[in-house]
Structure formats: C-alpha cells, structure tokens
C-alpha positions as CSV (number, residue, x, y, z in Angstrom):
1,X,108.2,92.4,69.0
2,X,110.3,94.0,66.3
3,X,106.8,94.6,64.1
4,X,105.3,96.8,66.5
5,X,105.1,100.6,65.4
6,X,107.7,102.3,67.2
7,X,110.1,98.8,68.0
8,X,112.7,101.1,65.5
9,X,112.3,104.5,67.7
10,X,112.8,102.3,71.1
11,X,116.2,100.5,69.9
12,X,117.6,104.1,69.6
13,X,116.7,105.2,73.1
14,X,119.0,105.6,75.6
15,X,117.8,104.0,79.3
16,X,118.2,106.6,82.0
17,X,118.7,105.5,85.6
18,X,117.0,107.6,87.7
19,X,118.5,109.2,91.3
20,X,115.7,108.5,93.4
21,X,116.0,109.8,96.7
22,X,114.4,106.5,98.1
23,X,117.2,104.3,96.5
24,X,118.6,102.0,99.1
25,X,122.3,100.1,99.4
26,X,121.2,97.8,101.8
27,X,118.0,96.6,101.1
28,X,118.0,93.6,98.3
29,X,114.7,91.9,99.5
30,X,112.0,95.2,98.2
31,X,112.3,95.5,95.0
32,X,108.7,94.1,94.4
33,X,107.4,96.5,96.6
34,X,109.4,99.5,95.0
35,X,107.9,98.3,92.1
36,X,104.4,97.8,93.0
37,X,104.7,101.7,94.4
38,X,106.3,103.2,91.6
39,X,103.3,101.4,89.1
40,X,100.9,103.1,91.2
41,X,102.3,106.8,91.8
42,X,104.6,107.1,88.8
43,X,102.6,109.2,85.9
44,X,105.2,110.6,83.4
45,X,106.6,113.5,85.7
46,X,109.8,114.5,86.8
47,X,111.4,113.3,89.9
48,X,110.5,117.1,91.3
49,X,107.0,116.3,90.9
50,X,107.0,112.5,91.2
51,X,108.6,112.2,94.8
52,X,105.9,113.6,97.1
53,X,103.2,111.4,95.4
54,X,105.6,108.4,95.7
55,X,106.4,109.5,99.2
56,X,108.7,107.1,100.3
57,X,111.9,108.1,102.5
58,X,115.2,107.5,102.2
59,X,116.7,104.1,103.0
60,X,116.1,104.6,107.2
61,X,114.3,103.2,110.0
62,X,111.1,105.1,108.9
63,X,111.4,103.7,105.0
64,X,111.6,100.3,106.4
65,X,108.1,101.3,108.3
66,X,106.9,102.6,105.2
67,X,107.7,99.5,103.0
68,X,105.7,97.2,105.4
69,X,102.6,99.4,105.6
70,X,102.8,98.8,101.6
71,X,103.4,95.0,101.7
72,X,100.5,94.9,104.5
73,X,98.6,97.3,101.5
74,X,98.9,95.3,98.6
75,X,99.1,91.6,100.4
76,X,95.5,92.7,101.4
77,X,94.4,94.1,97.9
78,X,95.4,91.2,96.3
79,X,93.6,88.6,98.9
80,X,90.2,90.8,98.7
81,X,90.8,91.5,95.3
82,X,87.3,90.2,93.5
83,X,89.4,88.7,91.0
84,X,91.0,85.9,94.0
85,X,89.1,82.9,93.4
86,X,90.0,82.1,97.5
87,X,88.9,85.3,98.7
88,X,85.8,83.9,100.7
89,X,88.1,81.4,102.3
90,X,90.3,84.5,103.2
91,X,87.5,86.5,104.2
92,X,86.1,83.7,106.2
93,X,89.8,82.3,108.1
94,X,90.0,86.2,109.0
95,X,86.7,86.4,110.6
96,X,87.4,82.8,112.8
97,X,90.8,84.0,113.1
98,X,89.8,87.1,114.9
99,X,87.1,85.4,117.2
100,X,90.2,83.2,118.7
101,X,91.5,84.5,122.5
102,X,94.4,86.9,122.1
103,X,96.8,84.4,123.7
104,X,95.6,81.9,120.8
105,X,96.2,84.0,118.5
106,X,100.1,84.8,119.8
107,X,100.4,81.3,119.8
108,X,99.8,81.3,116.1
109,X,101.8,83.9,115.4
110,X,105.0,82.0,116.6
111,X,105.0,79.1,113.9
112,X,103.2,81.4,111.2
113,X,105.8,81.3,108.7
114,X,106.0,76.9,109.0
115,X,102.1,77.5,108.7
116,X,102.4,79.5,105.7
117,X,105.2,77.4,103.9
118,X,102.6,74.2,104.6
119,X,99.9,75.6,102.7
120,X,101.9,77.1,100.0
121,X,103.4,73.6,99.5
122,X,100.4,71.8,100.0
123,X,99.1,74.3,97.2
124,X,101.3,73.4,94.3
C-alpha cells in the first residue's frame, strides 16, 4: 500500500493510545466486542464526546452485563442479517425451538456448547 495518496503522511503519524474509561485489566476474551462497539459509536470525536454514545462502564459487574447484551446484539444481527445465506434455517430452528416445553428446552441448554461445537465442526 505504499502507492496510495497519503501512505507518506501516515508513516509520520504518531499512534496515540487512548484512556478509555471502559479499558479493562481483566478481561482478555472481549476484545471483538470492544471492537464491534467502538466501529459502530466511534465518529471522529473526542473521548468527552465519544463516551456517552459508546456508553459502556467501567470494567465491573455491570460492563460484564453490558458486553453480553452486545454479543446477544450483534450474534443476532449477523444470523438475520439478509446477507446470511442460512438465515431461514435460523429463522426456522428459532421458531421450532421456541414451540418445544420449557423443560425441553433447559434440557438443551445444558449440552448447548457440545451442540454448537458439533455443527461448527460438522460445518468445515
């Protein structure tokens, strides 16, 4: 990429790492999802400005709330998104999925994650 326009002007910049008040020590498993946030609130502002649209907490009980709402957020704009060639099957498992007895579908929620590993594998 060293033809592109302004390749010169970005070899002299200096990266600044930014104090967010979000920042975690003991979280190494988000990052995706501080990612996937900051994409979607982040428009060129200062942090001032920036961190009630971004409106995550600091690393605490309540931030660890708030990062699974998100991963429930995009996990389910990515399965409906129009551009998922599966998204009838996903439409379709929800809707049998949801007619199943509430005991059923505890029972499934035990072995979910062997479940999910089987399909991903079964995927590849």
């Amino acid at each position: 990429m060293t033809s592109h326009p302004i390749a010169s002007k970005l070899r002299k910049c200096e990266p600044k790492i930014l104090e967010m008040p979000w920042r975690t020590v003991n979280n190494s498993v988000d990052c995706g999802i501080f990612v996937m946030r900051h994409m979607e609130t982040y428009k060129c502002t200062t942090i001032k400005d920036w961190k009630p649209k971004c409106g995550l907490a600091g690393e605490s009980e309540y931030q660890k709330t708030q990062l699974v709402d998100l991963r429930m957020k995009y996990l389910a704009k990515i399965l409906l998104s129009d551009i998922n060639i599966r998204k009838g099957v996903v439409i379709s498992e929800v809707r049998e999925y949801s007619k199943r007895p509430t005991e059923e579908r505890e029972a499934m929620k035990a072995n979910m994650f062997e479940r999910i590993t089987t399909r991903v594998n079964n995927a590849l």
